[in-house]
C-alpha positions as CSV (number, residue, x, y, z in Angstrom):
1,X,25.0,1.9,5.4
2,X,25.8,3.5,1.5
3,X,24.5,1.4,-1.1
4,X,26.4,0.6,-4.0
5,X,25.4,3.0,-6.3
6,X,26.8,6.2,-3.8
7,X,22.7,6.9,-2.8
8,X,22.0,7.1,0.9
9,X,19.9,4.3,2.4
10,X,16.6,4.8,3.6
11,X,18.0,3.9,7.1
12,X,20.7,6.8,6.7
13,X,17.7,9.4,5.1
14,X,16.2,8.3,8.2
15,X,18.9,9.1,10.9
16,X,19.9,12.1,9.1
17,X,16.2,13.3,9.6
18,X,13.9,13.2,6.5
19,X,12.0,10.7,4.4
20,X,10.2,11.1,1.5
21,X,6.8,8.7,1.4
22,X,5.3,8.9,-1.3
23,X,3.5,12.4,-1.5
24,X,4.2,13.4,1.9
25,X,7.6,14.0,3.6
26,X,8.1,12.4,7.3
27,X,10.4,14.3,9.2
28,X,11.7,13.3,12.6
29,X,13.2,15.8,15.2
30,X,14.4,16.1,18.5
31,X,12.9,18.3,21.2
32,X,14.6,20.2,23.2
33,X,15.5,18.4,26.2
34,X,13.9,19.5,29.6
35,X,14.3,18.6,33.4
36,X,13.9,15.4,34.6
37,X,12.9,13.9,31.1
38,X,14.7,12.0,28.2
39,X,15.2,13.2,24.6
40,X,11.7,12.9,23.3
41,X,11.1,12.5,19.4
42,X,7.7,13.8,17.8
43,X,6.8,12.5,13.8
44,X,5.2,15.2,11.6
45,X,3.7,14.8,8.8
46,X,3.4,17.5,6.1
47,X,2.1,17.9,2.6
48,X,4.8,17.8,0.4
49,X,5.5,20.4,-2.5
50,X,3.8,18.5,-4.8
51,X,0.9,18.8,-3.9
52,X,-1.4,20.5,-6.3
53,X,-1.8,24.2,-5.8
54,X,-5.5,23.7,-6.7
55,X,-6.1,22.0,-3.6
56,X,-8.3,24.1,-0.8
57,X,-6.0,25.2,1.8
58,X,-7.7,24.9,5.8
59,X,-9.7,27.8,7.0
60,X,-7.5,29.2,9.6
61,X,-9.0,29.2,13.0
62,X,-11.4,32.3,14.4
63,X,-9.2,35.5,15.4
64,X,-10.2,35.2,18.6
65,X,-9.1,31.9,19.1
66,X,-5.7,33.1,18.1
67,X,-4.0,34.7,21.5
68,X,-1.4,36.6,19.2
69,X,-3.4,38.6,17.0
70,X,-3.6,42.0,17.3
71,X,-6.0,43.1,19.9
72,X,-7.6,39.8,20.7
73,X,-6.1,39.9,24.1
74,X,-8.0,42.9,25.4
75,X,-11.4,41.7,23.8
76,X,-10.9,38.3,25.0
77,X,-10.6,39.6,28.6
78,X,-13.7,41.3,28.0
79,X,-15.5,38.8,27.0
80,X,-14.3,36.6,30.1
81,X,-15.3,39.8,32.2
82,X,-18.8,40.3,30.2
83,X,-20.7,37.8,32.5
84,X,-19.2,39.4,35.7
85,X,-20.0,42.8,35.5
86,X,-23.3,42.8,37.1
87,X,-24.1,42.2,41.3
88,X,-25.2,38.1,41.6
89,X,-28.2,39.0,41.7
90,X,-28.5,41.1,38.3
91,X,-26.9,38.1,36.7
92,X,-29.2,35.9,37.7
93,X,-32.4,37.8,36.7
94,X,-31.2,39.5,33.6
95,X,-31.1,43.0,33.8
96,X,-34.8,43.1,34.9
97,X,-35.0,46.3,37.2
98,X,-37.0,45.0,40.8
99,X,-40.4,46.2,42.2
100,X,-41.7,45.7,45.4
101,X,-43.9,42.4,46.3
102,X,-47.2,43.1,46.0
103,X,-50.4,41.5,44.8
104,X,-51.0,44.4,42.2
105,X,-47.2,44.8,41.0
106,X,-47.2,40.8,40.5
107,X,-50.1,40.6,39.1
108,X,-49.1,43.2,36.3
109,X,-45.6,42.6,35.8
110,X,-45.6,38.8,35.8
111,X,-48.3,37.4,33.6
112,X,-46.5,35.4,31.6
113,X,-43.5,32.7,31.8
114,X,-40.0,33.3,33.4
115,X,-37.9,33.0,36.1
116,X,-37.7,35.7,39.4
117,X,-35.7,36.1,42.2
118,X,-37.1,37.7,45.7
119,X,-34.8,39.5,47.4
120,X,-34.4,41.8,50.6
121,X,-33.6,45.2,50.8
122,X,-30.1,44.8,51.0
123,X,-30.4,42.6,47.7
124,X,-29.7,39.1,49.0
125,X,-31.9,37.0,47.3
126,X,-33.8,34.4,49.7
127,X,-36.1,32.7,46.7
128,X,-35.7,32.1,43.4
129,X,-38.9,30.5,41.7
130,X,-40.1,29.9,37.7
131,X,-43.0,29.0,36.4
132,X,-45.3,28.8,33.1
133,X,-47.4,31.5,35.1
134,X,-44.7,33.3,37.0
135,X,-47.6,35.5,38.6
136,X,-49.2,32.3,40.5
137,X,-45.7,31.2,41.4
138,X,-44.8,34.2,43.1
139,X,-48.1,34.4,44.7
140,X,-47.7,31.2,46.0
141,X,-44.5,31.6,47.6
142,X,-45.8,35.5,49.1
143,X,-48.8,33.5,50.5
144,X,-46.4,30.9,52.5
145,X,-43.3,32.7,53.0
146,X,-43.3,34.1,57.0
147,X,-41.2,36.9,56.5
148,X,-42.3,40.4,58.0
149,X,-40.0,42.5,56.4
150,X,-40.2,44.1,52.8
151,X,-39.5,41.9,50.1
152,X,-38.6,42.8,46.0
153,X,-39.3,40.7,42.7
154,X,-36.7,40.5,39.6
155,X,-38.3,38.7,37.2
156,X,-36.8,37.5,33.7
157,X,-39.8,36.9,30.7
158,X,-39.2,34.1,28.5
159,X,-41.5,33.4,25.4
160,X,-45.2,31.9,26.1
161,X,-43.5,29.1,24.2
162,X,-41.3,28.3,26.3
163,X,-41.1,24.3,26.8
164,X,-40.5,23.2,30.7
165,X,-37.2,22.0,29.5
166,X,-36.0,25.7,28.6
167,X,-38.2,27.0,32.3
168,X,-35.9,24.6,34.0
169,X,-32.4,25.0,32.4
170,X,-33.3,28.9,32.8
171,X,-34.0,28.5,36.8
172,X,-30.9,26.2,37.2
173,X,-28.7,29.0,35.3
174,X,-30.1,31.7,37.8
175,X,-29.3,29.4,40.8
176,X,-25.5,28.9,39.8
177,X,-25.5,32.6,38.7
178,X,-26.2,33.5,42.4
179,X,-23.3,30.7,43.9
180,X,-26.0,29.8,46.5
181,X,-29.0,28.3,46.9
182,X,-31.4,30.8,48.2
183,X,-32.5,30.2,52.3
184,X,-36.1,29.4,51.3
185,X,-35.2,27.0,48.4
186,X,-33.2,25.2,50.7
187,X,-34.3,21.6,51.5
188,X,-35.5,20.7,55.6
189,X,-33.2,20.8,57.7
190,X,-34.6,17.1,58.7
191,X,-33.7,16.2,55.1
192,X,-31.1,13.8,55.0
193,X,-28.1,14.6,52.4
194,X,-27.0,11.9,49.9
195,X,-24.1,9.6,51.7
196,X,-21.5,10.9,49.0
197,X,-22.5,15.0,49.5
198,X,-19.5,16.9,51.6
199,X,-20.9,19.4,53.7
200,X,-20.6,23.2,52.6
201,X,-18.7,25.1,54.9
202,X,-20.6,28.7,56.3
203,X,-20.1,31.5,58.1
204,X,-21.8,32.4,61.0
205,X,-23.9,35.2,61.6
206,X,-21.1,36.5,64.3
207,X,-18.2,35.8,61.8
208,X,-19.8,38.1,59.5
209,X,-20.2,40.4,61.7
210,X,-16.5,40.2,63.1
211,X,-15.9,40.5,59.2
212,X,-17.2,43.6,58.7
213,X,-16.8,45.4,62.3
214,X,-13.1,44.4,62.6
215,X,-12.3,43.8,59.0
216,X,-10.9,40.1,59.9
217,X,-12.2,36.9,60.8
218,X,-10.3,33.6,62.0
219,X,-11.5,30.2,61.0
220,X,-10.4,27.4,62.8
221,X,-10.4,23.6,61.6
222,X,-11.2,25.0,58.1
223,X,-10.5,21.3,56.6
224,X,-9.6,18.4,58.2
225,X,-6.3,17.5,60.1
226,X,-5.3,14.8,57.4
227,X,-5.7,17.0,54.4
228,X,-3.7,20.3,56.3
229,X,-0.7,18.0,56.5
230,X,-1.4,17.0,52.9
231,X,-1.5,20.4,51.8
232,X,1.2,21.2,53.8
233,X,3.6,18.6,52.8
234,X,3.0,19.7,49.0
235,X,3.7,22.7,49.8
236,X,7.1,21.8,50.9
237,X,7.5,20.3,47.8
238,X,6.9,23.0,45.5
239,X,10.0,24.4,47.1
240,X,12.0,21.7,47.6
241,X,11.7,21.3,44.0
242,X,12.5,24.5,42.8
243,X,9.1,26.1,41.8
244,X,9.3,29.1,44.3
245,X,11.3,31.7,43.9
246,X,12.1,35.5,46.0
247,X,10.6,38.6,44.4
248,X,13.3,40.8,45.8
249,X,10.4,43.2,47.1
250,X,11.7,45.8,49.8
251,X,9.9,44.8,53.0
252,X,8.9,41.4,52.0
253,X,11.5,37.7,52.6
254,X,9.3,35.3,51.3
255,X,9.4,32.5,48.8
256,X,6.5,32.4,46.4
257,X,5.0,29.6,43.8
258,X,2.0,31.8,41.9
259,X,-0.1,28.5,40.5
260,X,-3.3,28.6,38.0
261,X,-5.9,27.5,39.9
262,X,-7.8,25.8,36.8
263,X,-4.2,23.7,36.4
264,X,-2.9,22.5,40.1
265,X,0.3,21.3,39.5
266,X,0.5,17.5,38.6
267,X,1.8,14.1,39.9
268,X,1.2,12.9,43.5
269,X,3.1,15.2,45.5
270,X,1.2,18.2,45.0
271,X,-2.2,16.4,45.3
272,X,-2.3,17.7,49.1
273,X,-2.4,21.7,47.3
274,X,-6.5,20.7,46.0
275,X,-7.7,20.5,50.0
276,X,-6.5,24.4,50.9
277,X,-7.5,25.7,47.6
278,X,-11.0,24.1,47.2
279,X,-11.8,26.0,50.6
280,X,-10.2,29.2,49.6
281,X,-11.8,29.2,46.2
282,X,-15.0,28.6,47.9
283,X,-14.7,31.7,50.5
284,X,-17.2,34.2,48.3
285,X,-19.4,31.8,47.5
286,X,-19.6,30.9,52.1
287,X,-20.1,34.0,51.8
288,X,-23.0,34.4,50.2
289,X,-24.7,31.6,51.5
290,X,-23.8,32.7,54.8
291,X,-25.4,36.4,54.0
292,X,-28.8,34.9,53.0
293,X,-29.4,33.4,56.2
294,X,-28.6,36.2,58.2
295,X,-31.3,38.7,59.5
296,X,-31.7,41.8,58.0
297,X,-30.1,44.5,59.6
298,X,-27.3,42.7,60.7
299,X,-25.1,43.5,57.7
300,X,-24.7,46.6,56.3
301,X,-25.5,47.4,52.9
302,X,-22.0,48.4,51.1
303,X,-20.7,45.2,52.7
304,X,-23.1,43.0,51.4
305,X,-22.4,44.6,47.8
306,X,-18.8,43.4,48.7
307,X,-19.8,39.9,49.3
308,X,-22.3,40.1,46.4
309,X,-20.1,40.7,44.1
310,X,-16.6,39.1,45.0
311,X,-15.6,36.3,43.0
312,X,-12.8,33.7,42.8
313,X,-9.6,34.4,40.9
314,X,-7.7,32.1,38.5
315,X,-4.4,32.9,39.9
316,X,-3.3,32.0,43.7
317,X,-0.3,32.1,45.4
318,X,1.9,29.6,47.6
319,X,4.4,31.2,49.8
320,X,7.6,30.2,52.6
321,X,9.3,32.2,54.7
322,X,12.8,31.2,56.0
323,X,13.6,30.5,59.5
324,X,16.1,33.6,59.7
325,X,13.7,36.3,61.3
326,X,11.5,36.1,57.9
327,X,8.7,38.9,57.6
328,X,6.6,41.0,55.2
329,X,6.5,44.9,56.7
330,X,3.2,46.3,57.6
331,X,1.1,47.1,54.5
332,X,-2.6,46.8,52.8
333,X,-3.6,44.2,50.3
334,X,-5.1,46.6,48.2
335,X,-3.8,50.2,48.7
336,X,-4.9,53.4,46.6
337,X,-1.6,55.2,47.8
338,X,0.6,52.7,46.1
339,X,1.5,53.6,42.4
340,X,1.3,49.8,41.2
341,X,-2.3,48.7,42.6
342,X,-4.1,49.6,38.8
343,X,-1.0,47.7,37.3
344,X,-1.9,44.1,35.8
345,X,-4.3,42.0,34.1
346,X,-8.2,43.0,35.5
347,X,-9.3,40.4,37.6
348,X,-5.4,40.0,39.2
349,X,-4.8,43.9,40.2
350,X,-4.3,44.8,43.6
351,X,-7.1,47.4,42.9
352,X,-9.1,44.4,42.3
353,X,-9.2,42.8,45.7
354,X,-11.8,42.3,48.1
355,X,-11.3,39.8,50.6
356,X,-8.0,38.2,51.0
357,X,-8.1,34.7,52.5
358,X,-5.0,32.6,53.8
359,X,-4.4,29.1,54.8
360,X,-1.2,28.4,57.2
361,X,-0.1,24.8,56.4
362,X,2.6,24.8,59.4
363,X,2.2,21.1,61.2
364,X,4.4,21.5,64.4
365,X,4.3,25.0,65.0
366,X,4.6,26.1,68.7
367,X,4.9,30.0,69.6
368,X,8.9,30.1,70.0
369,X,8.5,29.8,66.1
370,X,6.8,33.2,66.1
371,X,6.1,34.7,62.4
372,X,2.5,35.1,63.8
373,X,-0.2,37.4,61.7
374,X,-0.9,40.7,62.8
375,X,-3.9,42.6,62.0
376,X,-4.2,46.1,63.3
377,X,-7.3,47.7,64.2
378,X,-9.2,49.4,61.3
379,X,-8.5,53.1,62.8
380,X,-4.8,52.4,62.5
381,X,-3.0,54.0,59.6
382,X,0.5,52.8,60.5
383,X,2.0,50.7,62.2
384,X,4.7,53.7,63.5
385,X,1.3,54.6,65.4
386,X,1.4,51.8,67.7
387,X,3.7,50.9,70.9
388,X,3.9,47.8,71.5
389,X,4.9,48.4,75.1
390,X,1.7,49.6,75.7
391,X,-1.3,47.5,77.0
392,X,-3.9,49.0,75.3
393,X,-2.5,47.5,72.2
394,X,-4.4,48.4,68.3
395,X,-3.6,45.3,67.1
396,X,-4.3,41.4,67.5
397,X,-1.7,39.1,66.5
398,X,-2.8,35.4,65.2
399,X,-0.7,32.1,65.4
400,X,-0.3,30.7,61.8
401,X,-1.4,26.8,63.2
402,X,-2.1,24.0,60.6
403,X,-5.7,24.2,59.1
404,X,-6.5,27.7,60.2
405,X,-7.7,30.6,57.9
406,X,-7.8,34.4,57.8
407,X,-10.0,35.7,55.8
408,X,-9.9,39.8,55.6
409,X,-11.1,43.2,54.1
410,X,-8.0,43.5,51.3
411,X,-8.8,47.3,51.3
412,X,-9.1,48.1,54.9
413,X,-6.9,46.2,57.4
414,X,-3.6,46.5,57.7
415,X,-1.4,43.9,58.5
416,X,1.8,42.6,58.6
417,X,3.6,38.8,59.0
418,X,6.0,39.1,61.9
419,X,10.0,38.1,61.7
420,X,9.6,34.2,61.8
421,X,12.3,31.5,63.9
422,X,11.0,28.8,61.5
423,X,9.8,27.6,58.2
424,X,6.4,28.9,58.0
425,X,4.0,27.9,55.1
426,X,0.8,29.7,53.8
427,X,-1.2,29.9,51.0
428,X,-3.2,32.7,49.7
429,X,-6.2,33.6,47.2
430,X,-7.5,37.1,46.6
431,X,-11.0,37.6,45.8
432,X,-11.8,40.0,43.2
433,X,-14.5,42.7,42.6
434,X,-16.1,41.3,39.0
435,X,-17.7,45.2,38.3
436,X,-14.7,46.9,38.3
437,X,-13.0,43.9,36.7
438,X,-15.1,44.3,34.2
439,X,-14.8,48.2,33.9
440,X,-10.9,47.8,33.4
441,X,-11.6,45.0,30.7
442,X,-13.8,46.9,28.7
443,X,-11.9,50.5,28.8
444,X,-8.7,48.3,27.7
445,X,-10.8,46.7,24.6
């Protein structure tokens, strides 16, 4: 409505988009309009040109809180890789070099406060202790401990100031550091846990060993039956609604939904995705706790470094392969020959990748579906060196059934997913080596 005198009314200023009140100017837009919502309207308020020049203007915000500015990227990634560059252990402890456990070496090194961590020879740490005397600790723990076999000390100095709040927060950090509790730190196996505490899921002693000698392992009944059919049915619904798309890759059919694994997508459909990725996310840390309870000796070294220092990623990956002979050719995770697998952000490279581990989320599968898992045997190159025809086959081929996982060596099996007669459903996290994560972050800074 006009008013009389030809000026606009403030419910006209209003529809046509701006308001002036008082010294500041309201202005109310549209957004732009996306899927499944309605026009939304947002209200700013802004200083209006009047306002004295005099007046203090905000302090902007810290350059490296600003993800465009020049450089900030890099050096943000490096500071995100800083506290993954060194083994579990390392991190834990400082970067205190280790001595052997002995009365004399404690006695010398350790007269003072701090926090250490005993470890074997192949660095898995079975104790971590702290102490206002850290010698006495130590002492205490070598008189008590059983263990025949020789043991090393990493030990962290903290001021003789130190209160037992700062002792306490420092041994708490070194246990998280390490993603396990240490096997002699553990509480009795008679000790009851609290009624709300889930269970941790571990490897066996053989699975490691099947880890490392065949470079795969298969894990039945990872998580329960009701939460593989939740998982599953979300994972239908990332594609039913659109979130999946086809890479166009030569050699590979599949459908894939890359998700942040900080940021799950929301609402109730997808809540079924939290059950498969809490367990894959987990896998270096099972690891780990796994490794500390196994005997010495029955991993080797250079695999335990692998385990040591693997971490979770913050990308993952959801994937579908139709029911018209779908496949993914013969190939390694993380391959040296191929040209792209230093391409990417550190952390997320194919050069990156340790162990790759895989949920199938495939409810009625029975073997006329096919579009099984193949692993070849370590020794094989390529697949082109294999007859199938043959008995003594080099390969093993694993049905993708509802709950199971495959975790494997990313850099040492081949493998391939077989043409598939139905849907099939997986999803998939790639653990990641934090040194040379780290390496790549700080070259790049």
């Amino acid at each position: 409505m006009r008013r009389d005198d030809g000026r606009a009314s403030e419910t006209e200023e209003l529809v046509r988009g701006r308001k002036s009140v008082g010294k500041k100017r309201l202005t109310i837009r549209a957004t732009e309009r996306t899927p499944m919502t309605t026009t939304r309207w947002r209200t700013d308020v802004s200083t209006s040109a009047s306002t004295p020049k005099s007046r203090p203007r905000p302090r902007p915000r810290s350059r490296c809180a600003r993800p465009h500015a020049r450089g900030n990227t890099a050096r943000a990634l490096t500071l995100r890789c800083a506290a993954a560059v060194r083994p579990q252990c390392a991190r834990a402890a400082g970067d205190a070099p280790r001595f052997e456990m002995r009365e004399e070496e404690i006695s010398a090194k350790m007269n003072a406060p701090g926090v250490f961590l005993v470890e074997r020879e192949d660095g898995v740490v079975v104790y971590a202790g702290v102490g206002k005397n850290a010698a006495s600790e130590c002492t205490a723990y070598a008189q008590r401990s059983a263990r025949d076999e020789p043991l090393y000390v990493r030990f962290e100095e903290l001021p003789k100031t130190a209160r037992a709040s700062v002792l306490k927060a420092k041994f708490k950090h070194a246990v998280q550091a390490l993603g396990y509790v240490p096997v002699d730190n553990a509480p009795a196996a008679s000790d009851k846990p609290a009624a709300n505490e889930k269970k941790q899921f571990q490897f066996s002693p053989e699975q490691l060993q099947t880890l490392q000698n065949r470079g795969f392992v298969v894990l039945d009944d990872a998580f329960g039956k009701d939460e593989a059919l939740a998982a599953s049915a979300a994972a239908r619904a990332l594609f039913d609604r659109g979130v999946m798309q086809n890479l166009n890759q030569e050699g590979r059919d599949d459908d894939v939904a890359v998700l942040s694994t900080s940021q799950m997508p929301g609402g109730a459909a997808f809540d079924g995705l939290k059950y498969a990725a809490t367990f894959l996310l987990d896998v270096p840390d099972a690891l780990r706790r796994s490794l500390a309870v196994c005997d010495a000796g029955v991993i080797d070294r250079d695999f335990a470094n692998k385990i040591a220092n693997c971490a979770s990623p913050s990308r993952m990956m959801v994937a579908r392969y139709h029911s018209n002979a779908a496949r993914y050719v013969s190939h390694l995770d993380n391959d040296p020959r191929d040209a792209s697998n230093a391409a990417g952000e550190p952390t997320l490279r194919p050069c990156d990748r340790v162990f790759t581990c895989i949920a199938y989320l495939n409810p009625n599968w029975v073997p006329e579906h096919e579009g099984r898992f193949r692993a070849y045997d370590l020794d094989v190159a390529s697949a082109d060196q294999v007859d199938e025809t043959r008995p003594d086959t080099h390969f093993a081929d694993v049905d993708p059934l509802c709950g199971r996982v495959v975790v494997f060596d990313s850099a040492r099996l081949l493998h391939e997913v077989r043409p598939s007669r139905a849907e099939r459903f997986a999803m998939t996290v790639w653990t990641y080596d934090v040194r040379l994560a780290a390496s790549a972050a700080s070259a790049a800074a």
